[in-house]
N, C-alpha and C positions, 0 to 999 in steps of 0.2 A: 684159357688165356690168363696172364698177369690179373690179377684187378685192378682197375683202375683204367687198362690200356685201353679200355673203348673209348677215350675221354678225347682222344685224337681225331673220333671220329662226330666229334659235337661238332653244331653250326659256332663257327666264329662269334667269339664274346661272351659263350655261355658258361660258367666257370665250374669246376673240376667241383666243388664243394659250395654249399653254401653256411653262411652263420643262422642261427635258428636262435631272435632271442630269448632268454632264461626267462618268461614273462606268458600268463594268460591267453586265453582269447578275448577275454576279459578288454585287458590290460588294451590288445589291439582293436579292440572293436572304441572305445573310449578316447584312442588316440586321434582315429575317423572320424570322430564325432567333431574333437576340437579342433581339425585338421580340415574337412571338408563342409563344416557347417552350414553353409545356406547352402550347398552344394544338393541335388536329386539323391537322395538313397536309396528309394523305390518307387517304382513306377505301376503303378496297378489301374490298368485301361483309361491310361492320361491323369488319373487325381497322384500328384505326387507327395512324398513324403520328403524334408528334408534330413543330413545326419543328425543338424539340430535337435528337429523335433524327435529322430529316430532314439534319440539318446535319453529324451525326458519321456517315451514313451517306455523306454526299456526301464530305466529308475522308476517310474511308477509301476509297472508290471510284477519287477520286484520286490517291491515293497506290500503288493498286491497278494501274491503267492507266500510272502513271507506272513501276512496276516492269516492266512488258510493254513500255518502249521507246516510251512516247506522252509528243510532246513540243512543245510552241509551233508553233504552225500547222499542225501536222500532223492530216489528216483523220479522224474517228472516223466509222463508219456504224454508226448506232440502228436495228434491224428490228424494233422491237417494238410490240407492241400498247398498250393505253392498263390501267397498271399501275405500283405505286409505282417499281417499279425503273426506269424509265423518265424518271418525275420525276429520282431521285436519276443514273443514266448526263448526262441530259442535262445536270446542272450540274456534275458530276464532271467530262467532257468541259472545260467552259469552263472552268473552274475553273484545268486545265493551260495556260491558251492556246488549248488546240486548236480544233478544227472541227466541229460536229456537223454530221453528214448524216443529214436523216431518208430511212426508206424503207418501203413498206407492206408488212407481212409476208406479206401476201398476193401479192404478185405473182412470179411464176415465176423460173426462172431466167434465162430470156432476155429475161426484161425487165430484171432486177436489171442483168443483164452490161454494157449501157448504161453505165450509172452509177456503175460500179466502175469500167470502165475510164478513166472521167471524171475521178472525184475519186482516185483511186489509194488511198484509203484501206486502209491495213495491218492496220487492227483495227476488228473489228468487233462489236457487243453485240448478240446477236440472240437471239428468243424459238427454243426448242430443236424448236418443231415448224417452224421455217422455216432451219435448219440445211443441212438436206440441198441445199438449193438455191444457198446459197453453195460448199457444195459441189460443187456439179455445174458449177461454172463453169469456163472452162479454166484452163490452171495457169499461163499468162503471166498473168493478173489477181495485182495483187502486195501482194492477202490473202494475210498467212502466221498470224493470229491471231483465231480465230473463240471471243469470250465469251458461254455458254450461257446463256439465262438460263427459268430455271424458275418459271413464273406461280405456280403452286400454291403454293409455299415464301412467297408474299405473303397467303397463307390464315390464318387462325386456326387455331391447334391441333386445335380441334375440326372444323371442314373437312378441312382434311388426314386427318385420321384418318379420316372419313367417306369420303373421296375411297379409303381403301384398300381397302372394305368390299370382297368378291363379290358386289355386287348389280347386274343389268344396268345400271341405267339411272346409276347412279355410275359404272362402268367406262365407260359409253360418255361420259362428261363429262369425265373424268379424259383419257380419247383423246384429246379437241378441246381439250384444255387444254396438255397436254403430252406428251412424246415422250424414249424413249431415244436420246441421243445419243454418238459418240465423235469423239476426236480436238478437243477443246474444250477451255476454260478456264470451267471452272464458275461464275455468277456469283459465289457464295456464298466463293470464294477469294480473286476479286478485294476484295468488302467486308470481307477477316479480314486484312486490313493495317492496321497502323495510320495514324494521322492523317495528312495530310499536312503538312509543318512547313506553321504559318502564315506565316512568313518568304518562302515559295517565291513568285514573281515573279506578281502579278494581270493580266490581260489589262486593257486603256483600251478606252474607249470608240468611241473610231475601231478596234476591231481586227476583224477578221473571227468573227464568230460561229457564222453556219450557212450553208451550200448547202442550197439547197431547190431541188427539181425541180418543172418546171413541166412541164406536159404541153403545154399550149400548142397551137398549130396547124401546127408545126411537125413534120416526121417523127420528131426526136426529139425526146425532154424534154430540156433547157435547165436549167442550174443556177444560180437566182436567188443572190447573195452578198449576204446582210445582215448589217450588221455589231450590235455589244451595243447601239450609240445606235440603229440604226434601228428594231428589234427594241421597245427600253427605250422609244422615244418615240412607236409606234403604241399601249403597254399603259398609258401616262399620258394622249393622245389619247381611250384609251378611256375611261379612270376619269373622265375628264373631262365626255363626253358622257354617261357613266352618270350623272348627277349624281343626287347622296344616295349612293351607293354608300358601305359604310361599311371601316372597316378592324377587320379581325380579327371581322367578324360574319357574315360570307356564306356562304352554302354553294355552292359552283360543283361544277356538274355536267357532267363532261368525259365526254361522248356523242363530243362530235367526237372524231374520231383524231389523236392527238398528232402523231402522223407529217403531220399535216398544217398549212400553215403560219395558217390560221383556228385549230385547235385549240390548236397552239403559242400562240399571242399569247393569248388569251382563257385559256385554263386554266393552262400550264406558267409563263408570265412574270404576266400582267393576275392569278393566282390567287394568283399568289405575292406580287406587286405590293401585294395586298390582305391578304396572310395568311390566307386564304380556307380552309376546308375545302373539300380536293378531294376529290370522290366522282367514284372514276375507273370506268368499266366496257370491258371487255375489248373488247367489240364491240355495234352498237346491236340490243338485244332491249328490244321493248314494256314486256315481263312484269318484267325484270329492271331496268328503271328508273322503273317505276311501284312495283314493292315495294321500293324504296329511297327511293320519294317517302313512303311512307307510314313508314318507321323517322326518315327526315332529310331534312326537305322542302327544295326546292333555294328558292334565293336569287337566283343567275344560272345564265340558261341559254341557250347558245348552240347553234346547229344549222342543219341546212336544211329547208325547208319539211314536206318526207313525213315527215322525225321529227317535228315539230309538228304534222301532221297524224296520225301513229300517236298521239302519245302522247295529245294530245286526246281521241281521240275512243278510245281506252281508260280512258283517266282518268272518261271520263264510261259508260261499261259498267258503271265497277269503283267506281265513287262516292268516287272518291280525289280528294282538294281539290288542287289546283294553285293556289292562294293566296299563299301564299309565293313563288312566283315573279314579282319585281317585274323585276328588268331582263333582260330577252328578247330576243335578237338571231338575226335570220334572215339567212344569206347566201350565195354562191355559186353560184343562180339567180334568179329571182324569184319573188315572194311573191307567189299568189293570194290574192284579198279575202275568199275562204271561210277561207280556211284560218285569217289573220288574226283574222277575226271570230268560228270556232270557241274558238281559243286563249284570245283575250281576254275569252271568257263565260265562261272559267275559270279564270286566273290573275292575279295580281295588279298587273299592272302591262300597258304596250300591248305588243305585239311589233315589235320594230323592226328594219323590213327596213335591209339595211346593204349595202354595194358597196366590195371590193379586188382586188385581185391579188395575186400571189406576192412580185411586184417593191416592190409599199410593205407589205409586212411586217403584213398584207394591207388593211388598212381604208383606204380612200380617202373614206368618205364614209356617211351614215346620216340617216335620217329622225329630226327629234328626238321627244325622249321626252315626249310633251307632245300636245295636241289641234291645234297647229298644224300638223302633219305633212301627209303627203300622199300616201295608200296610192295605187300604181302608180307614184311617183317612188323612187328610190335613195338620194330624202334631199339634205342639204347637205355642202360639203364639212368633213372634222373639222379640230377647231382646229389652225391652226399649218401649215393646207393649201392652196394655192393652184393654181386651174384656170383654164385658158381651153380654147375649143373653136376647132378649127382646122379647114380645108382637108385634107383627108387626102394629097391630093397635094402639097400647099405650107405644113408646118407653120407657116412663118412667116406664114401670112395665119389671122388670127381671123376665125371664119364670123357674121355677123349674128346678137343674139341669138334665141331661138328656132327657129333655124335647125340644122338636123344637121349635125357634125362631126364630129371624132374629139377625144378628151377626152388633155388633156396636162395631169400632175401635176405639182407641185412641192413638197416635203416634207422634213421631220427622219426620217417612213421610208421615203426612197423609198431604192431598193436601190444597189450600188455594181457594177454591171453581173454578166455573165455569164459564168460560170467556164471559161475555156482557150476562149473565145469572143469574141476582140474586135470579129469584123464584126457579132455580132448585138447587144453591145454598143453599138457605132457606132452603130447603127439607132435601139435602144431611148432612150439617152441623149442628146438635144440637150443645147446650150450651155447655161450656167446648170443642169443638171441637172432640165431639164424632162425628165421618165418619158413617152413614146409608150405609151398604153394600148391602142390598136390597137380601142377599143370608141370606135364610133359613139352619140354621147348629142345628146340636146337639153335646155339650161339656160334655164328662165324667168326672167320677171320677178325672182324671189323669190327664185332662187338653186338650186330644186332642177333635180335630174338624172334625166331619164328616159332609161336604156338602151334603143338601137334597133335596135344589133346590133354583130356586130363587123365591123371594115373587112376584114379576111382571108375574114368569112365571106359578105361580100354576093357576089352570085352577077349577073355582068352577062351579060343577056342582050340580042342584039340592041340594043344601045345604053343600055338601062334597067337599072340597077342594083334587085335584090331582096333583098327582107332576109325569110331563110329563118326567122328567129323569127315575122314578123310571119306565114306564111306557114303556120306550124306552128299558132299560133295559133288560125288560124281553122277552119285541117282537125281538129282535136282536138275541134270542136263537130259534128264528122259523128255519127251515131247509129250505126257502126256502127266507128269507127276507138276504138282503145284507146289509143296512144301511135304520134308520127309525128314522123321526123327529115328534115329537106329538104336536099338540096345539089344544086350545079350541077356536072353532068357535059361533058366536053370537046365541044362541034358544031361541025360544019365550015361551016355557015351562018349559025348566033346566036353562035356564040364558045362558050358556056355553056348546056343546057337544063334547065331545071327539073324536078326527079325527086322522089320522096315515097317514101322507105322507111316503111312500116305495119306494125302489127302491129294485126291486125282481134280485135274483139271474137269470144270464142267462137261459134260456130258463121253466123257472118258470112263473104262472100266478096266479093273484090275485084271491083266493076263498075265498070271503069274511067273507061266513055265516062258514065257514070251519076256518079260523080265530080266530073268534069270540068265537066258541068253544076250541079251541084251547086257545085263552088267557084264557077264564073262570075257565081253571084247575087252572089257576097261578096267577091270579088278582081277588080282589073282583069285583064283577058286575056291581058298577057304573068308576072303571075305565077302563074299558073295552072300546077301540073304537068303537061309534054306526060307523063310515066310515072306511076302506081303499083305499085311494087313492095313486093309480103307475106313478111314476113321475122318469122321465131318470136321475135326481139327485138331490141333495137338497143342497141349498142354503148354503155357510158356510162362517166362515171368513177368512183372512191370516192363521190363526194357527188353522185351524179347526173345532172351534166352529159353532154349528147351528145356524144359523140367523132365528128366530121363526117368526119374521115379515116377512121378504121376503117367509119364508115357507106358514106364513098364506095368504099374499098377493097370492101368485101362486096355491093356491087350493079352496081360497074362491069363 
């Protein structure tokens, strides 16, 4: 189709383009500040923060990191969980110039080492119970300054004190919250500096903002580079699509981990963007964001489906209104029609399945907010976005509409390639700045996007190409299968053979040939798995998604 012709099929008022301005994140997190002042900025288990003070918190942070030797472009790595100090590090960070690198504080040290040795970042702000693991890194990684940062001390007085009590079940909270550390820079040192002169030099908008790792399908994660416009012009994309979204009235509720680049755009930037109260929580518990919906009912709330599907169907246990919740964004896999239609008998507004990646900062596209939409599509492309679907082998040829391709973007967020990686760069980036999503979609009549699979992950067997989602799909209606990941294993006579790692319902057992009949009613015969193999779980990421390599690694 034309580009552009989807735009006919937006909700009413939402405009064909947006302006993105020539200015920071900087520039807009500063304007928040003068803008929403005594207003809530975050909200962390009732003690709030205002933009006020969010703002002389950041100026001091700054000036904090710039005494430790942090200087224009130079890399910062963030490990921390989703907590005020997080907000305030992440604009501190920009603030100098520099680089934020997020990273999950969960993940070990031999995952972290990756990534250090990538971005060579010399300083890092990390939560005090994931300390010991930057430490345990070797000592060529050329971290020489690890800042502590202690969740608790973002508690209310009355918390903390409670947190000291001798009673088990406080002691055992206070464990998982925090940790004695040494050989660190305390956060609470770095913020007892004062301001930073306002004179000191702002970062533009073409400058580099963050590395974000992508997991990808590749053996390592890949450090996406987006800079403050591509970042600043997915969270105006957004407000856009959000339409009514108001300013200075919202409550967002940051469930997602900041560390991650959907949570970043929707809360840290799209929150700020709005003046938004952030009601952040440390990690996703039912319990603990449903009694926060009942003190400060959320406004916007963004996630992946099993948290809309937790919270749901606890909300409806616990007879807590989810009403207040009018703009609802689901994304990062797909969004079952149960799940949707749970949600939306209960909150306020539809939920709206969405589709990005890392590389455009992340939203490429969303179903609009409105009865026109179209549950099982991905939506239309967002404002200011242009797609075609191509030839996976021959980008330059466009596939017939309705026909499967692979989806190429073009955008104000699409990324500025791949950090001390220019072959994968080369790859990802065509001329004009067309983005290779590497996801196989089909575009109707109308504009929308159904995802069909990824091009790395279809599996060619014997001449036919398989699409292991569509394949998962079907095997996940067995009566006795709980969750199932599929990949194609190396054969010396189909190239690739189709394999099904499961994890069977309790006290269920694998009847292979009984299987096999079984998909045959529902699958043609070559995608049929020649194996199942029972595995106690399978591999996924933060948010979900199957990890096809780690699956293929543990069954090959």
């Amino acid at each position: 189709m034309l580009q552009k012709d989807w735009v006919k099929s937006y909700q009413p008022g939402v405009a064909a383009d947006v302006e993105v301005p020539d200015e920071s994140l900087v520039d807009l997190a500063e304007r928040a500040v003068v803008a929403a002042g005594n207003l809530v900025a975050t909200d962390f288990f009732g003690n709030t923060l205002s933009y006020r003070k969010l703002g002389e918190r950041i100026a001091r942070a700054a000036q904090g990191l710039h005494q430790l030797g942090v200087r224009r472009g130079d890399r910062v790595a963030i490990v921390l969980p989703n907590c005020p100090q997080h907000i305030v590090a992440y604009y501190a960070v920009l603030r100098l110039g520099a680089v934020v690198v997020e990273h999950n504080p969960l993940y070990t040290s031999r995952e972290l080492r990756h990534m250090f040795e990538d971005h060579s970042a010399r300083v890092a702000i990390c939560w005090d119970k994931a300390v010991t693991k930057l430490q345990a890194m070797p000592r060529d990684i050329p971290l020489n300054t690890i800042i502590s940062v202690n969740m608790v001390n973002a508690f209310s007085a009355l918390k903390r004190l409670a947190l000291k009590l001798p009673i088990p079940s406080l002691m055992e909270m206070r464990d998982k919250l925090t940790a004695k550390v040494r050989g660190t820079v305390p956060w609470e040192k770095v913020v007892a500096a004062p301001p930073l002169d306002a004179r000191y030099p702002k970062p533009v908008a073409q400058d580099l903002a963050a590395i974000q790792y992508t997991s990808g399908t590749t053996a390592q994660p890949k450090g996406a580079m987006l800079t403050h416009r591509a970042l600043y012009a997915n969270s105006v994309q957004a407000r856009q699509w959000l339409h009514g979204i108001g300013t200075g009235t919202e409550v967002t509720y940051g469930v997602l981990p900041l560390f991650h680049v959907f949570g970043m755009t929707l809360v840290t930037v799209l929150g700020v963007l709005t003046q938004s109260r952030m009601v952040l929580f440390p990690n996703f518990d039912v319990s603990m964001v449903l009694d926060a919906a009942k003190r400060i009912p959320p406004t916007v709330f963004g996630a992946v489906p099993p948290i809309f599907q937790a919270v749901a169907t606890g909300a409806q246990a616990r007879k807590i209104s989810l009403r207040s919740a009018k703009y609802c964004i689901s994304g990062a896999m797909g969004l079952p029609n149960a799940t949707a239609e749970l949600w939306e008998s209960l909150a306020g507004g539809p939920l709206i399945e969405g589709y990005g990646m890392t590389e455009a900062a992340p939203v490429i596209a969303g179903n609009p907010d409105y009865e026109g939409r179209k549950l099982g599509t991905v939506g239309l492309p967002f404002p200011s976005t242009i797609v075609k679907v191509v030839d996976p082998d021959n980008p330059d040829i466009e596939v017939p509409l309705g026909s499967p391709g692979e989806l190429l973007v073009a955008g104000p967020q699409v990324f500025s390639g791949y950090w001390n990686n220019p072959a994968e760069t080369e790859y990802a980036l065509l001329p004009d700045n067309w983005l290779r999503t590497g996801d196989v979609v089909v575009q109707d009549e109308e504009g929308f996007l159904t995802v069909v699979d990824r091009v790395k992950d279809l599996i060619l067997t014997n001449g036919f190409n398989v699409s292991p989602t569509e394949v998962e799909s079907v095997l996940r209606g067995h009566p006795d299968i709980e969750d199932v990941t599929v990949v194609g294993l190396p054969d010396e006579s189909a190239g690739e053979t189709v394999v099904a790692a499961v994890v069977m319902h309790p006290g269920a057992r694998i009847d292979e040939t009984a299987m096999r009949t079984w998909a045959k009613g529902r699958l043609a015969a070559y995608k049929v798995p020649r194996s199942f193999i029972e595995v106690a779980e399978l591999p996924k990421s933060m948010l979900g998604k199957a990890l096809r390599n780690k699956v293929r690694s543990l069954i090959s």
